[in-house]
GUSE-502436 format. One record per residue (C-alpha): residue in three letters; y, z, x. Coordinates in steps of 0.05 Angstrom, whole numbers. Layout:
+--------+--------+--------+--------+
| residu |      Y |      Z |      X |
+--------+--------+--------+--------+
|    ALA |      Y |      Z |      X |
...
+--------+--------+--------+--------+
//
This chain:
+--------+--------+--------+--------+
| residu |      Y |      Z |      X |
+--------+--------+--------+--------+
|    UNK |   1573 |  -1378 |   -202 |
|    UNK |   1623 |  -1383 |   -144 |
|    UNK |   1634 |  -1336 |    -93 |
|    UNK |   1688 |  -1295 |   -125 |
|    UNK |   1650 |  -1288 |   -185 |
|    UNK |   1583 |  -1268 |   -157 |
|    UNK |   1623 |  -1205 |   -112 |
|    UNK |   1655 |  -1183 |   -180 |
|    UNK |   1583 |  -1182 |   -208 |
|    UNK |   1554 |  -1150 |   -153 |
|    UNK |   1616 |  -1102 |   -147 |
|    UNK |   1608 |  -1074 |   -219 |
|    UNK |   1530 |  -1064 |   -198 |
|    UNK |   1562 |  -1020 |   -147 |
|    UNK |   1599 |   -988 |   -182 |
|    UNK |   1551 |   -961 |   -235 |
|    UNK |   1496 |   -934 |   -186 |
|    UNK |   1497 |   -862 |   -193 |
|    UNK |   1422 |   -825 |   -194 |
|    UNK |   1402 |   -779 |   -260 |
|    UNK |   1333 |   -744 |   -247 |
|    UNK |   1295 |   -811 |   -218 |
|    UNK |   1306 |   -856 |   -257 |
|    UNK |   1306 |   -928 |   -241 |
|    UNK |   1308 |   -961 |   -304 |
|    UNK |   1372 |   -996 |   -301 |
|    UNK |   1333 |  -1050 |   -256 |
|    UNK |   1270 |  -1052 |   -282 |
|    UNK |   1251 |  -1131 |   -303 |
|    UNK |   1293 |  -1148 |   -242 |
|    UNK |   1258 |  -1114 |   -184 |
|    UNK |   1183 |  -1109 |   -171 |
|    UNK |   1145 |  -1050 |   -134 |
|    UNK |   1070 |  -1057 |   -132 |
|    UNK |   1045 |   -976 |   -137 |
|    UNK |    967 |   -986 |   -130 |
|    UNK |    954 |   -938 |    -73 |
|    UNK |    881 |   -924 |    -52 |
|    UNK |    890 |   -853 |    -82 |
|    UNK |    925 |   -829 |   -151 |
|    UNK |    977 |   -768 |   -141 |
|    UNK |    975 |   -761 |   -216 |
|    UNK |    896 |   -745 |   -221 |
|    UNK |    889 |   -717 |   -157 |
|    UNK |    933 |   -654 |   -181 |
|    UNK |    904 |   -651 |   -251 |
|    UNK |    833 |   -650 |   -215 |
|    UNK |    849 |   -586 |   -184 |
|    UNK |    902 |   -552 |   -229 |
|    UNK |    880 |   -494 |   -271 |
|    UNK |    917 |   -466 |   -334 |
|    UNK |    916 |   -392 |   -295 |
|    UNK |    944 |   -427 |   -231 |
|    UNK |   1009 |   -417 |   -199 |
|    UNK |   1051 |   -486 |   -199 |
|    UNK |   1111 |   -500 |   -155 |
|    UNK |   1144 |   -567 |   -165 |
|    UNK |   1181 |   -571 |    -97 |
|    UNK |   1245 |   -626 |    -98 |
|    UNK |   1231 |   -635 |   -167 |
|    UNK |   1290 |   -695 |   -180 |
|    UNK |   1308 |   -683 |   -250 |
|    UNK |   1233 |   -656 |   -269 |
|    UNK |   1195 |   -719 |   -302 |
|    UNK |   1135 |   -711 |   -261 |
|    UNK |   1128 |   -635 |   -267 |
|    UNK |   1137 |   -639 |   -346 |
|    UNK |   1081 |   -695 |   -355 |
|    UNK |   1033 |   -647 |   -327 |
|    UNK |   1037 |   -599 |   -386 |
|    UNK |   1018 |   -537 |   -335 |
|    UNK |   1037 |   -474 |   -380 |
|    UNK |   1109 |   -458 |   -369 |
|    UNK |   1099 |   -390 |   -354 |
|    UNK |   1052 |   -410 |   -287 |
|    UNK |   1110 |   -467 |   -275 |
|    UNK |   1159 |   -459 |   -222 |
|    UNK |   1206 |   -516 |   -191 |
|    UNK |   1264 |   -518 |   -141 |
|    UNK |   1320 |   -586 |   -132 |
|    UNK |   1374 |   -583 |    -85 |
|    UNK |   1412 |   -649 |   -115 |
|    UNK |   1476 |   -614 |   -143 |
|    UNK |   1464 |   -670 |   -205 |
|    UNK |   1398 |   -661 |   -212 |
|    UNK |   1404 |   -587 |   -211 |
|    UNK |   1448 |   -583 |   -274 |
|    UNK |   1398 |   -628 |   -304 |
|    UNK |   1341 |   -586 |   -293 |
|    UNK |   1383 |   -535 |   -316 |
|    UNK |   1390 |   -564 |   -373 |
|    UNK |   1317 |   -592 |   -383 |
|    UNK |   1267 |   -533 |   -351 |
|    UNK |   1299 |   -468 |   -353 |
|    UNK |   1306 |   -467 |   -437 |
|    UNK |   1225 |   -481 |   -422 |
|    UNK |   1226 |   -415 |   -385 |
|    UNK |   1200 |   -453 |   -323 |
|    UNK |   1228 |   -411 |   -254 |
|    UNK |   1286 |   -451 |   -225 |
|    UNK |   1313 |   -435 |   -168 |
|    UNK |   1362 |   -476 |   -123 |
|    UNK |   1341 |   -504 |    -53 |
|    UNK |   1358 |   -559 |     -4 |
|    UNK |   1324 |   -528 |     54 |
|    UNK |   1243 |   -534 |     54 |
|    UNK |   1245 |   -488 |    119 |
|    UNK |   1268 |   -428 |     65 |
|    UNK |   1246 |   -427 |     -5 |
|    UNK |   1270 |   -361 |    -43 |
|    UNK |   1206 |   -343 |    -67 |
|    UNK |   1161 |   -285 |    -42 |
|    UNK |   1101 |   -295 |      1 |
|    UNK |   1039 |   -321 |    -29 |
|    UNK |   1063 |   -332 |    -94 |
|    UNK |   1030 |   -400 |   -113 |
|    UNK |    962 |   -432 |   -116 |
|    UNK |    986 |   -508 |   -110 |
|    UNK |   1048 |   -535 |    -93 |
|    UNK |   1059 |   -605 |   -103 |
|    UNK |   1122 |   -643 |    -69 |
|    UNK |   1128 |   -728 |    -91 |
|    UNK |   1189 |   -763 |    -49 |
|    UNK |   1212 |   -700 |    -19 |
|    UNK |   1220 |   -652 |     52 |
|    UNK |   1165 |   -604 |     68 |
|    UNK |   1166 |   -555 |    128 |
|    UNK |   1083 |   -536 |    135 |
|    UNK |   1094 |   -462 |    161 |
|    UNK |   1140 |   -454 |     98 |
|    UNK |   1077 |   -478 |     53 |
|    UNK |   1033 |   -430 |     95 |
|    UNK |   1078 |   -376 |     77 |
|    UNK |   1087 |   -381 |      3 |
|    UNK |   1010 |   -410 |    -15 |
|    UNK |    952 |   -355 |    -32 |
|    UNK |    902 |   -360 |      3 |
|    UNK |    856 |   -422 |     -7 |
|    UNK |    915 |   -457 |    -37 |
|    UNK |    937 |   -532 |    -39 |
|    UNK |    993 |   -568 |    -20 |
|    UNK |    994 |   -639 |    -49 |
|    UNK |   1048 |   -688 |    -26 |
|    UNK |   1060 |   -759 |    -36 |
|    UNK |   1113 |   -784 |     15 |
|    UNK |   1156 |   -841 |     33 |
|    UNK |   1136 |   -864 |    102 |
|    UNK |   1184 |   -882 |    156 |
|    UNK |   1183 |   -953 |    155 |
|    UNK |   1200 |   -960 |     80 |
|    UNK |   1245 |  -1019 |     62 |
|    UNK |   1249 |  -1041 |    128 |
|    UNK |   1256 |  -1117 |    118 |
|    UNK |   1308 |  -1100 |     56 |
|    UNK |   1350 |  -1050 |    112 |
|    UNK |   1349 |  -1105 |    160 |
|    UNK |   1375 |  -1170 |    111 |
|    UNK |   1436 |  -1127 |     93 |
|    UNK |   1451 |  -1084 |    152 |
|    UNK |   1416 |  -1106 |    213 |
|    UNK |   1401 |  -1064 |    270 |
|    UNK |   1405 |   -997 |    227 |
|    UNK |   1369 |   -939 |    262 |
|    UNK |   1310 |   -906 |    204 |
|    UNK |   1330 |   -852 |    179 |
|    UNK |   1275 |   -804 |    184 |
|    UNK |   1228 |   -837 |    247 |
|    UNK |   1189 |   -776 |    252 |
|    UNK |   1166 |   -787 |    174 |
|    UNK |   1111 |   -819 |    193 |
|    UNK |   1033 |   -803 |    168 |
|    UNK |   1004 |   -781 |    245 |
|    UNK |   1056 |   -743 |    263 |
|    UNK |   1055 |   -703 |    190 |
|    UNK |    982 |   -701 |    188 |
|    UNK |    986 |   -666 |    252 |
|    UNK |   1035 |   -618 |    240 |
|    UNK |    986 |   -592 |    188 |
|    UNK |    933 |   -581 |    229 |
|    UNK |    978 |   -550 |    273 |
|    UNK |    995 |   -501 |    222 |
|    UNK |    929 |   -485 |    208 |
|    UNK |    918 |   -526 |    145 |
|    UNK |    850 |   -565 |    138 |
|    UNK |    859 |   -635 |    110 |
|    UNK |    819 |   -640 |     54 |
|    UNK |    846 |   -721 |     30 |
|    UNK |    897 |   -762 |     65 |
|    UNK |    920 |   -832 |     69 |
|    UNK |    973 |   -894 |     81 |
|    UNK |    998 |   -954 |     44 |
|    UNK |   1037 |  -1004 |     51 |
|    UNK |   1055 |  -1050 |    -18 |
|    UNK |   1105 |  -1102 |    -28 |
|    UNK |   1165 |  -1087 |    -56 |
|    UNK |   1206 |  -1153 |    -91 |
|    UNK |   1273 |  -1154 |   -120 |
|    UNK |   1291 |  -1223 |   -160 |
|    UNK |   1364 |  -1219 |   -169 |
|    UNK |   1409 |  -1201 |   -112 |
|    UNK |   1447 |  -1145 |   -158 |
|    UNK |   1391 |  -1101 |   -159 |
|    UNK |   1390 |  -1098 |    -94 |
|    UNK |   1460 |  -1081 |    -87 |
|    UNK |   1440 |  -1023 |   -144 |
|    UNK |   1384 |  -1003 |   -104 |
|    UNK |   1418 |  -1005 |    -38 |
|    UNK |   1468 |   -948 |    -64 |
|    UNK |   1417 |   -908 |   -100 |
|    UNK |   1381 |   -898 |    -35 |
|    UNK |   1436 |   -890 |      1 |
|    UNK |   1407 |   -861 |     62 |
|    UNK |   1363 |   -913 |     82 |
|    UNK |   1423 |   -965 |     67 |
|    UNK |   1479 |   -918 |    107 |
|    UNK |   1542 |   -952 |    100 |
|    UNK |   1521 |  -1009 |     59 |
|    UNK |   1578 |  -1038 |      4 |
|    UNK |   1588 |  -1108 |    -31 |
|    UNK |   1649 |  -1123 |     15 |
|    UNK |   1613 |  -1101 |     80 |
|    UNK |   1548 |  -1147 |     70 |
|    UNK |   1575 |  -1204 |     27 |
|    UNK |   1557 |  -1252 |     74 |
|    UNK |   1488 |  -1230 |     79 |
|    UNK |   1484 |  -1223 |      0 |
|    UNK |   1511 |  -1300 |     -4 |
|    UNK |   1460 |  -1315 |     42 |
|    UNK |   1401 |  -1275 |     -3 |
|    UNK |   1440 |  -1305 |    -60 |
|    UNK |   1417 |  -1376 |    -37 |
|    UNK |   1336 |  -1346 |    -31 |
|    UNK |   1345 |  -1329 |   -111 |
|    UNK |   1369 |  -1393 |   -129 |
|    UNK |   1317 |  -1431 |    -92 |
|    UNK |   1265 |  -1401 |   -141 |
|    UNK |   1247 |  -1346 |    -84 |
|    UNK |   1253 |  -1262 |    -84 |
|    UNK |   1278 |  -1215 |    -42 |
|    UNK |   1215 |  -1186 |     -8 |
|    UNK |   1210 |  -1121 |     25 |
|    UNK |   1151 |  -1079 |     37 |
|    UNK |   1139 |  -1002 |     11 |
|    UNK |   1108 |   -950 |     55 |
|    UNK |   1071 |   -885 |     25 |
|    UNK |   1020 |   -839 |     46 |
|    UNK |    976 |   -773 |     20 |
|    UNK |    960 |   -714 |     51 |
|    UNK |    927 |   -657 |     16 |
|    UNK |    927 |   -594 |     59 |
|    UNK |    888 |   -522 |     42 |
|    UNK |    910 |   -468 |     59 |
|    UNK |    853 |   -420 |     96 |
|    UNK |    832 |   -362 |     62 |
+--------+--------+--------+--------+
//
């Protein structure tokens, strides 16, 4: 394909990246991430989840997760502050008669003190004394995050020199901030897995679906980069980048 052709490609990738719930389906068969992390988020939650218990979903996304755990509705609680994502949990959890409420701030969650036995939180912001606050005593928080140095090497082949967006995200500094707030760490953990893209458009998708760790990035502002990727692909290579995770689950004294 020449030059021209390959932007108009790319451009129409562009052009159709728009986020509904988490859903990254669009790509799949053209990108690779390799998800076997020393600990299971899935089966560590259903391990300690209870039929009776209290369950907030906290940054749901559009409410996947949350649904595949089956927890009784009425013991189900979630919040989303994504304004698309909201209408689709909206749509999706409320008719369920799961509590949802609207939030984009972790630091003030409208619901009353104590009123949960395990939150859970995949992908999204946490504020620890905010947990404290709304847990019962002896209760769990359960998070699976994105670390600070995720994508790195895909950031830097498209935008070079870009600052992290969240440098603080990182698995000491979180683990402490815990403990600072009282928590005991009962499991916790880091990974780091490859991530591999084999055609330059999903990167392009990808780039603009997380948009935040790609600030600024478009077709026409990178072309030369993607030219250069371009040339990787049809050399029989991938795009490689590397995914960074880690676990922390945190009780609540009592």
């Amino acid at each position: 394909m020449t030059p021209e052709e390959l932007k108009a490609r790319w451009k129409s990738e562009e052009n159709v990246a728009h986020m509904k719930g988490w859903d990254f389906s669009h790509i799949h068969g053209r990108y690779e991430e390799d998800e076997k992390y020393p600990w299971n988020y899935e089966r560590i939650i259903r391990s300690v989840l209870r039929d009776d218990m209290k369950l907030l979903d906290y940054d749901t996304g559009g409410g996947e997760f949350l649904l595949s755990l089956n927890h009784p509705y009425e013991n189900t609680s979630a919040t989303e502050g994504y304004p698309p994502n909201v209408r689709l949990c909206r749509e999706r959890l409320l008719p369920l008669g799961i509590d949802l409420r609207e939030c984009s701030d972790a630091s003030q969650i409208p619901f009353e003190d104590e009123s949960f036995d395990v939150i859970i939180n995949r992908h999204g912001d946490f504020d620890p004394p905010e947990l404290k606050r709304l847990l019962r005593p002896g209760g769990l928080f359960i998070t699976q995050q994105v670390g600070s140095e995720n994508d790195r090497e895909l950031v830097e082949a498209v935008l070079p020199g870009t600052v992290p967006p969240f440098p603080h995200d990182n698995f000491p500094e979180r683990k402490k901030d815990f403990e600072d707030a009282g928590f005991a760490i009962l499991q916790a953990g880091e990974a780091f897995r490859p991530i591999r893209f084999y055609d330059v458009g999903a990167l392009v998708w990808f780039a603009r679906i997380i948009e935040w760790e790609f600030p600024g990035f478009s077709v026409d502002r990178c072309f030369d980069r993607m030219l250069r990727l371009q040339e990787i692909i049809g050399n029989g290579g991938s795009i490689d980048g590397t995914a960074h995770r880690y676990l922390i689950v945190a009780k609540k004294p009592g």
